[in-house]
C-alpha positions, 0 to 999 in steps of 0.5 A: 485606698482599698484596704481602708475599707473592711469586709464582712462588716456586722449588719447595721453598720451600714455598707460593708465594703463600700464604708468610708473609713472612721478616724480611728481607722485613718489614724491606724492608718497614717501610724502605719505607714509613718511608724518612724515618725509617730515612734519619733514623737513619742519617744521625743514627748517622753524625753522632753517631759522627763527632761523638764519634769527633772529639772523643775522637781516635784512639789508633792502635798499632802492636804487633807484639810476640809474647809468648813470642818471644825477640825479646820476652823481649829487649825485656822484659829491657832495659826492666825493667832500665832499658836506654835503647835500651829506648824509641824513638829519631829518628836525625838524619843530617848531611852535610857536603862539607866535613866533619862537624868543620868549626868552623862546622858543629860550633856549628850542630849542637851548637845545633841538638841542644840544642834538641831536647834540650829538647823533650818526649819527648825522653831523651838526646840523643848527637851526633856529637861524643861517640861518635867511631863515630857519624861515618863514614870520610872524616867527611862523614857522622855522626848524633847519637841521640835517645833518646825516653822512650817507645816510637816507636809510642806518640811523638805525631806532633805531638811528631816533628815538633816534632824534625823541625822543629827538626833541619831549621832548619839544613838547607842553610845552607852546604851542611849536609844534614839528614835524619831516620830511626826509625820515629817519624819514618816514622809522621809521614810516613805520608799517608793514602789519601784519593786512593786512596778517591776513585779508587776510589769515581769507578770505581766510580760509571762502572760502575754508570752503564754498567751501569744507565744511570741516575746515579740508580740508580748512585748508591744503592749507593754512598751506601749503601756510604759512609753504612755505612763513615762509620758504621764509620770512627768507631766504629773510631776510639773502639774503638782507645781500648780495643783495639790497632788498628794505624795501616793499620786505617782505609785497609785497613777503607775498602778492603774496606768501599767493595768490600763496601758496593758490591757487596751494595748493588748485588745487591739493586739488581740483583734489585730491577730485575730483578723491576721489569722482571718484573712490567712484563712480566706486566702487562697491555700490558707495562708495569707498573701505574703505569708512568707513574711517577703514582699508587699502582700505582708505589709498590706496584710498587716496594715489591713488588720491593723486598720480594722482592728483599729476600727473595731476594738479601738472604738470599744478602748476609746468608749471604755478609756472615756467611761474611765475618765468619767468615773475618776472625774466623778470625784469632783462631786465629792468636793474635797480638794485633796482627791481632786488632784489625785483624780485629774491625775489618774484621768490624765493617765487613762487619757495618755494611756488611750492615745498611746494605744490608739498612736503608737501601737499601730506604729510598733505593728508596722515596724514587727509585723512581719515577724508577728505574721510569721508567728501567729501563721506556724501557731495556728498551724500547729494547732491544726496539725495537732487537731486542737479546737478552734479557739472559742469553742470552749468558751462557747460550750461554757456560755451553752452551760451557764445558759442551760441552768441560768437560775442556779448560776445567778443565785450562787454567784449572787450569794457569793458576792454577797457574803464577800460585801457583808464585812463592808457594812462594818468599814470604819474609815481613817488614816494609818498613823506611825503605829501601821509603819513597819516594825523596823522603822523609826517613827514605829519605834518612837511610837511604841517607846511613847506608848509604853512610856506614856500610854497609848493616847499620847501618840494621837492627843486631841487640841482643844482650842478655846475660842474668845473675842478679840481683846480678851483673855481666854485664861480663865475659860481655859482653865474651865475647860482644862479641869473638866476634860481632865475629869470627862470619861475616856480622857487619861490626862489633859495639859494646861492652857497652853496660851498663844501669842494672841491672848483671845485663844489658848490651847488644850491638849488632850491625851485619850486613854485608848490608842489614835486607831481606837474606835474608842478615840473616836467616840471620844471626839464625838462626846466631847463635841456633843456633850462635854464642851457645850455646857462649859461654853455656855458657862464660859462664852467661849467657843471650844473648837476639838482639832488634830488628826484625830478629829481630821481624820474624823470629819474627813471620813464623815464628809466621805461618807455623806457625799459618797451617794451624789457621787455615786449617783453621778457616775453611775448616772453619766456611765448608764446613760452612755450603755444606754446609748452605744446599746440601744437597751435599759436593762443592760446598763441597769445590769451593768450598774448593778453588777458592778457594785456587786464587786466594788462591795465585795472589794471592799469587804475582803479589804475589811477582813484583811486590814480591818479586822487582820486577817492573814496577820496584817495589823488591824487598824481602819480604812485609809479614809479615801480607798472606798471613793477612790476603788469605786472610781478606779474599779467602776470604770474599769469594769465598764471596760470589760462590760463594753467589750463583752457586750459589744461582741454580744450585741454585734452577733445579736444585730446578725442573728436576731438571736439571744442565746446564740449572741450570748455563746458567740460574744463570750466565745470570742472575747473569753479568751482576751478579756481573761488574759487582760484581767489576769495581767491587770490582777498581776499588776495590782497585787504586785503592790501588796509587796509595797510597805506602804499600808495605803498601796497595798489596800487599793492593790488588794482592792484592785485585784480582788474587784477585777478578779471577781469582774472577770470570774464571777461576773463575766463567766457566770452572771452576765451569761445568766442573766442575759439569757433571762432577759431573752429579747427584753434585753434589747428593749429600749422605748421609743420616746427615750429612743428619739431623744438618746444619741446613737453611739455605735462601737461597729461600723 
């Protein structure tokens, strides 16, 4: 057909009209003229997969686990030799003004805990009564354990909260407070980010109104990003029966799927609309065949752009989906199970959410194209009524400035970004404990009771697990071990050997003196590991193993933290080299690399201030262990994103024209405009989740946005037109050996 061959290519494409169409074209295409079955397909895989995905449930896990550790090694020894602290437990923390021994407050605890005693997954229960150290000095303070029979991460939420229910029955009669804290518990609480979702969606809807004018038109990005991220939402959910998902995959697979859903959706609309109001001005009178919305001149119209838009922006979403991809499948180099999952999850989601673009918005086209002719025909007509520029031409006059005073434009943007990095020199990684949940809840209750009751150590002890040959008791080197960790500097207090059904291993609990978030804490780990417990091995020959979340949270971070280079270089590598090849030039992907660490580091430094150090009032604790690897993934692809669709303009009017400076005016002109609305809805989309009560969302919203938001500004508006405009004609330069081995991939045919 005619239509399938686009006019007025860019030179180097090589035919101009008499190019056969590419299959993302043909796709447009077929999408087009089938809107009600390609719609009818999707809207039948989304019902399916959340049919199916309903049925078969959820199976979430949360598995920060690293085999090799020595926190691991000392889970595995208490579980295989029958340690009861093996399993999760639910502390359940009593107050009591008049006293926890108060006869009347003694019989309604002791009835209350043989309820609990009784109900599923429950192990043991030990009270305040049998353990004279599990009621604090002044006895207004006490807690009773229950040992569950399998880990907190595996503990159904429904059972939880059959405990929490039946432990709370007695809260408040005379005076008696009851509050529950353990990680089964704090699962329990969770809430999900539906709020945040909503908010962010709604923002992002009030751009694409102001920027096409039209509810119509703004809502086909979104409709399309949902149907591509209620599609995705329930294959994850069946996938997590067959691969650890973490229980943050679903809300942080929403946060990225709606940004990259809207934005891919909204660059293709974006250079749909922009070849309508081409064609209108090429048609004789001005306006387009069909404009009056009658006929088939409209339809052809409409199906000539949406295949050239296809054609040209669908190439630069695919490019950019893939470049996503990469970056989360980067993630395997880091080799820690728990954030494999949660990558080909949020890999998975880039996928869907590029096939949706590329599927069905050419189907929703077809069905409100007329209406969305007729409006982008009376604004541009009213824009010409009222003598308004050309679009672009402000962008156009901003590249000329930025050009004109390159250095000064580089040297302060460069400076800015890197005072924002500075604080992510200091980052100090871990994972937020009961003492970041919020004030109201109960597990912050019992953890502020226990702390005031009985230091702020206990609520993150360290297991010392003594290690010996199989056969023989462990007791006596136990002992050791307990006096002297009750003597080391930094420790408040340590329990007896606490032995296991095995008698080759016993346990030690230690309480540090200062609180889980403590860097102090941390310290602790490390000269008990360095230099207390080896003298008492070597005296006892017995192998002391420092496990709990504290020391997990520990090697967790320490693992992050060494393979983060091979994982950096890896995807750094793979993006570079596909720059390389699409743009046929070495310095540009060096730019690229360079640029966007440049805003991942400022990222991170603004999370630094703000929940490291507790700027703005949030309460200062680390780092969830996994934000950086996961924002570098996340922020690294998606400012790939903008860096193809900006170059691939730059470069488009660079093989027309031959001319630099002029390509750099142009591209910025006729992107400016786009890619800001798209990094202002992405910004919408992430911040929304700073409203979540979730510590760990609001660190990667805030990440997000602030990445994004310096993407767009700082480097889009002011470094790239700079440093292009240095480089000159070097900025295409690739040599010729590399030249002959690199593959040709080009974004315009």
């Amino acid at each position: 057909m005619g239509i399938g061959r686009t006019e007025q290519r860019s030179a180097g494409g090589g035919g101009g009209g008499g190019t056969s169409p590419g299959i993302l074209e043909r796709i447009a295409a077929y999408a087009f003229q089938h809107k009600w079955q390609a719609l009818g397909l999707w809207a039948a895989v989304l019902i399916a997969v959340q049919v199916v995905a309903g049925m078969a449930g959820d199976d979430y896990r949360n598995d920060f686990s690293l085999p090799g550790t020595e926190s691991h090694h000392a889970t595995e020894v208490m579980e295989q030799h029958g340690a009861a602290q093996a399993g999760g437990s639910v502390q359940i923390v009593l107050q009591d003004e008049d006293g926890i021994r108060d006869a009347g407050t003694r019989q309604r605890v002791a009835g209350m805990l043989g309820e609990v005693e009784g109900l599923d997954k429950v192990a043991q229960v030990r009270g305040p009564y049998a353990d004279s150290s599990a009621v604090a000095r002044g006895e207004k303070i006490g807690y009773a354990t229950v040992t569950l029979d399998v880990a907190a991460e595996e503990m159904p939420v429904e059972d939880t909260k059959r405990i929490m229910d039946t432990a709370q029955r007695i809260d408040g009669q005379d005076g008696l407070r009851v509050e529950l804290g353990g990680e089964a518990v704090r699962a329990a609480e969770e809430g999900g980010g539906g709020a945040a979702e909503g908010a962010g969606m709604l923002g992002a809807l009030v751009i694409l109104v102001f920027l096409f004018g039209s509810l119509v038109a703004a809502s086909l990005p979104v409709v399309t990003a949902v149907f591509a991220v209620g599609s995705t939402m329930g294959l994850i959910i069946l996938a997590s029966h067959f691969v650890t998902l973490a229980d943050f995959t679903p809300p942080l697979m929403m946060l990225v799927g709606l940004g990259v859903g809207i934005d891919y959706a909204l660059l293709i609309f974006s250079r749909y609309r922009g070849e309508l109001l081409r064609q209108a001005d090429s048609a004789p009178g001005g306006q387009g065949a069909g404009a009056d919305g009658a006929g088939t001149g409209t339809r052809e119209v409409g199906e000539r752009a949406a295949r050239i838009a296809m054609d040209a922006a669908g190439r630069s979403v695919f490019f950019a989906g893939c470049t996503v991809i990469i970056a989360l499948l980067g993630l395997f180099a880091l080799g820690l199970g728990s954030l494999q999952g949660v990558a080909l999850a949020m890999a998975l989601t880039v996928l869907v959410t590029m096939l949706a673009s590329l599927t069905l918005l050419p189907a929703l086209l077809s069905v409100f194209g007329g209406r969305i002719q007729r409006n982008v025909a009376r604004r541009a007509q009213r824009q010409a009524d009222r003598g308004r520029p050309a679009e672009g031409t402000r962008w156009r006059r901003w590249g000329g400035g930025v050009q004109r005073h390159p250095v000064v434009a580089l040297l302060v943007s460069v400076v800015a970004l890197g005072a924002l990095a500075a604080p992510a020199l200091n980052l100090r990684l871990g994972f937020a404990d009961a003492g970041n949940d919020a004030p109201s809840s109960t597990t912050r209750q019992a953890y502020d009771l226990l702390a005031e009751g009985f230091g702020p150590g206990f609520n993150g002890p360290l297991m010392v697990v003594a290690d010996g040959e199989r056969g023989q008791s462990v007791q006596p080197a136990a002992g050791v071990l307990h006096e002297e960790l009750r003597a080391a500097p930094g420790v408040a207090d340590s329990s007896p050997p606490i032995p296991t059904k095995d008698p080759s291993a016993a346990l030690v609990i230690v309480y540090p003196e200062s609180a889980p978030q403590s860097e102090q804490t941390d310290d602790l780990v490390t000269e008990l590991r360095e230099d207390v417990l080896p003298p008492v091995e070597q005296r006892t020959d017995t192998e002391f193993l420092v496990g709990g979340s504290n020391a997990g949270a520990l090697d967790f971070s320490s693992t992050v933290a060494d393979r983060m280079p091979l994982f950096v270089a890896i995807v750094v590598g793979l993006s570079a080299l596909l720059l390389m090849s699409v743009f046929r030039s070495v310095l540009i992907p060096l730019k690229a690399a360079v640029l966007n660490l440049l805003s991942i580091g400022a990222s991170l430094g603004v999370i630094t201030l703000v929940f490291q150090e507790g700027w703005f009032g949030v309460q200062p604790g680390p780092i969830e262990a996994f934000i950086p690897v996961m924002i570098f993934a996340i922020v690294f692809g998606l400012s790939m994103d903008y860096e193809v669709f900006l170059l691939s303009r730059i470069h488009e009017e660079w093989e027309r024209t031959k001319e630099p400076a002029l390509a750099v005016r142009e591209g910025l002109a006729h992107t400016g405009k786009v890619i800001t609305a798209a990094a202002a809805i992405m910004i919408v989309v992430f911040a929304a989740f700073m409203m979540s009560p979730d510590r760990m969302l609001q660190q990667f919203g805030l990440g997000l946005a602030v990445a994004i938001l310096l993407d767009a500004v700082v480097i889009r508006c002011l470094i790239v037109p700079a440093v292009m405009r240095l480089f000159g004609l070097r900025a295409w330069w690739l040599p010729g050996p590399l030249a002959k081995v690199l593959p040709r991939v080009k974004l315009e045919r």
